[in-house]
C-alpha positions as CSV (number, residue, x, y, z in Angstrom):
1,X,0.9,2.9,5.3
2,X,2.5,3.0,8.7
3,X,1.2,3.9,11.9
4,X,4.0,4.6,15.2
5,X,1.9,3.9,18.4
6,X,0.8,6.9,20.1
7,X,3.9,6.8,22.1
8,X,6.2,6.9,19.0
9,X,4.4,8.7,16.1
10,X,2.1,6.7,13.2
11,X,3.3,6.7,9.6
12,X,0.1,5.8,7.3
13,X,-0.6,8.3,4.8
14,X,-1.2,12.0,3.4
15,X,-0.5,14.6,0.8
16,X,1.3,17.2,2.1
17,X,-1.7,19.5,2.5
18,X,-0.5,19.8,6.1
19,X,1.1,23.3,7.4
20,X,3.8,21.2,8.5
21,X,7.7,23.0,7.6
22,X,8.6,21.1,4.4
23,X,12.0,20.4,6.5
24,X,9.6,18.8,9.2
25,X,7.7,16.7,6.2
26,X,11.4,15.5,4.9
27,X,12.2,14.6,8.3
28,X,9.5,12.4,8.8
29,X,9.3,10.8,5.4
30,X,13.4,10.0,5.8
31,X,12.1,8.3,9.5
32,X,9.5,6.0,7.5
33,X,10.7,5.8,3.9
34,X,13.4,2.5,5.2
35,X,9.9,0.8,7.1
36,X,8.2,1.0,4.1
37,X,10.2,0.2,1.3
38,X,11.5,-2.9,3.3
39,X,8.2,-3.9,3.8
40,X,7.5,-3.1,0.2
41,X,10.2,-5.3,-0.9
42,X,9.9,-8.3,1.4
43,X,5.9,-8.2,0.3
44,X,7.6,-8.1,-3.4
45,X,10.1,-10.9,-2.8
46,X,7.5,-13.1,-1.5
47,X,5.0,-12.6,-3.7
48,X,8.0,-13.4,-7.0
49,X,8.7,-16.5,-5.0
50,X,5.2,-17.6,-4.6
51,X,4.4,-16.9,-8.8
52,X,7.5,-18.8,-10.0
53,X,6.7,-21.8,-8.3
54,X,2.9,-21.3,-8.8
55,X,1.8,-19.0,-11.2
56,X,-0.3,-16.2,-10.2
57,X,-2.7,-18.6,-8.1
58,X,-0.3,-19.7,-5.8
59,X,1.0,-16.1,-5.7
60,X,-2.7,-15.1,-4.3
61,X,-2.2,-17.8,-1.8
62,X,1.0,-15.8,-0.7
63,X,-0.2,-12.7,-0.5
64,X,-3.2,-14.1,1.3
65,X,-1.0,-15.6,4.3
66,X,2.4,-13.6,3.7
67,X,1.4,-10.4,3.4
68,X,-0.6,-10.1,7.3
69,X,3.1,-11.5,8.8
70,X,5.5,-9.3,6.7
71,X,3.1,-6.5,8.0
72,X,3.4,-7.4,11.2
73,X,7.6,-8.2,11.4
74,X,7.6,-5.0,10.1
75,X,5.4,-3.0,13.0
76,X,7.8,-4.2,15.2
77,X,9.7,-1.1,15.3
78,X,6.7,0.5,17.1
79,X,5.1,1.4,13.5
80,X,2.1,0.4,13.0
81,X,2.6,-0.9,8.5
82,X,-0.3,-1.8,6.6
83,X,-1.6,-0.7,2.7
84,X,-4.8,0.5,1.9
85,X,-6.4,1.0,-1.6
86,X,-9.3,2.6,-2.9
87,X,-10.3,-0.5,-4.5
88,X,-9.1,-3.0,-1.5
89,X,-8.9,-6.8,-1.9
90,X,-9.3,-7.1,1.9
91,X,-11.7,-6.0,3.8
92,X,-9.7,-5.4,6.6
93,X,-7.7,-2.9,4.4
94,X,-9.9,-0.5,3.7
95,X,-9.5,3.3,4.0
96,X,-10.5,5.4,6.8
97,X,-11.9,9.0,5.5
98,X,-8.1,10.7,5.9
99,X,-6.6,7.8,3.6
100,X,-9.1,7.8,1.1
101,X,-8.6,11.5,0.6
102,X,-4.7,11.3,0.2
103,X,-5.0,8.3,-2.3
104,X,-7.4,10.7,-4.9
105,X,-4.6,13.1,-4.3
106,X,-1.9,10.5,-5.4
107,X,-4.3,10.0,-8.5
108,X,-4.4,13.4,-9.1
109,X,-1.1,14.5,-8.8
110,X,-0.4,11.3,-11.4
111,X,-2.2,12.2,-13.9
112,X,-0.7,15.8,-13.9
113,X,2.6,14.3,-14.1
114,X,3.9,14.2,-10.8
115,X,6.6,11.2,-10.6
116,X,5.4,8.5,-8.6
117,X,8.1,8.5,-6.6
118,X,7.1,12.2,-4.8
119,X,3.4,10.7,-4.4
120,X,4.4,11.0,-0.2
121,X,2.0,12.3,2.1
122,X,2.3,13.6,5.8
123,X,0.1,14.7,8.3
124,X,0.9,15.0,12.2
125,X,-1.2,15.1,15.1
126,X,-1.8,15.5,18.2
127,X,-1.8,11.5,18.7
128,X,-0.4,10.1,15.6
129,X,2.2,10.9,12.8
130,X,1.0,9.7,9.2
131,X,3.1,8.9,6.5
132,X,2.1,7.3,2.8
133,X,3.9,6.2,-0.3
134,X,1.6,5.6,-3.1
135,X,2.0,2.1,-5.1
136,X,1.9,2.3,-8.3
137,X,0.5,-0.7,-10.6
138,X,3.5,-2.4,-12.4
139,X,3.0,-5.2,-15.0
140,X,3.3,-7.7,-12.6
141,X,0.2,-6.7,-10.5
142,X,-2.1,-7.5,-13.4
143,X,-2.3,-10.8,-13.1
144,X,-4.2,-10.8,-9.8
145,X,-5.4,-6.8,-10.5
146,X,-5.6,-6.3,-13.6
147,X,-8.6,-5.9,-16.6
148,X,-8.8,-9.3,-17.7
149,X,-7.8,-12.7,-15.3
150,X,-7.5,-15.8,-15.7
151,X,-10.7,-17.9,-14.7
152,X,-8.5,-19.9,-12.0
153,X,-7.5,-16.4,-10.7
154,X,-11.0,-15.4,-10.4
155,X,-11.9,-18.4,-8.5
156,X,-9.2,-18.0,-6.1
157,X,-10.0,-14.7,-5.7
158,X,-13.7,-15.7,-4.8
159,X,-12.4,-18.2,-2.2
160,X,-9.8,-15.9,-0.2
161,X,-11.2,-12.5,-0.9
162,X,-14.8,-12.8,-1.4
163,X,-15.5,-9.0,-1.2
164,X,-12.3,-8.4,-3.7
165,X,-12.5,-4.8,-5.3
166,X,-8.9,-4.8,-6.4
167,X,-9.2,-5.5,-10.1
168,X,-8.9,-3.5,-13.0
169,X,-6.3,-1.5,-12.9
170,X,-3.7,-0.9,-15.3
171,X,-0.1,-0.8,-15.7
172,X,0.5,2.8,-14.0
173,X,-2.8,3.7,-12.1
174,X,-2.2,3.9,-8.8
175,X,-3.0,0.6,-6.5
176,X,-3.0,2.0,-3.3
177,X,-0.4,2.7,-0.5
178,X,1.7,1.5,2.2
């Protein structure tokens, strides 16, 4: 999710339950769509990095230091990029009531077929602009959010997430969004 300061506009997250012109909802989604699929792929290259050296463990360890500063080279544009999940590993990543509405609508939509790549939502304000792109669950993410992990996965999960709710997913489900 991004958020523009209320002086630019916020991209976070929404369904396009808004009255907004779908020309307005393009518009805004082609303003955020480059913030968040960099961010999405720096998070990405990191985190491949991190697992071929280390193995899904060290790729935690990544994620646990990486991810905050990726977030944050990214907001400086003036937009405000985090994720958010329904299940969130960290605690400071949890939904507010607007996001957690939008991601059961990504879920939704998903399971009635809609491609993942049109799970977008938009909503504008009087203060803020929201944007989200779903994340879907690839293969990859089930080593750290998957079903079953390995017990040294479980432990590092208990030290650097201690509150962890981001397990059990399968290839496909939605993970949450930027």
């Amino acid at each position: 999710m991004v958020k523009l300061n209320t002086s630019k506009a916020v991209i976070l997250a929404m369904l396009f339950a808004s009255p907004l012109a779908l020309a307005d909802q393009a518009s805004v989604i082609k303003q955020a769509k480059p913030i968040i699929m960099s961010f999405g792929k720096n998070l990405k290259t990191e985190l491949k990095q991190a697992m071929v050296a280390g193995g899904p463990v060290k790729g935690l360890e990544a994620c646990n230091l990486e991810a905050p500063k990726i977030a944050e080279q990214a907001s400086k544009s003036g937009w405000k990029v985090a994720r958010t999940s329904l299940k969130w590993r960290n605690e400071n990543n949890q939904p507010d009531q607007w996001e957690q509405k939008q991601l059961a609508e990504f879920e939704r939509k998903l399971k009635a077929g809609v491609s993942p790549k049109k799970l977008w939502a938009v909503h504008e304000g009087e203060k803020e602009t929201r944007v989200m792109k779903a994340i879907v669950t690839q293969e990859v993410c089930l080593a750290c959010h998957g079903e079953t992990l390995m017990p040294a996965v479980s432990k590092k999960l208990t030290e650097l997430y201690p509150k962890d709710n981001a397990t059990g997913f399968k290839a496909g489900d939605i993970r949450g969004a930027f």
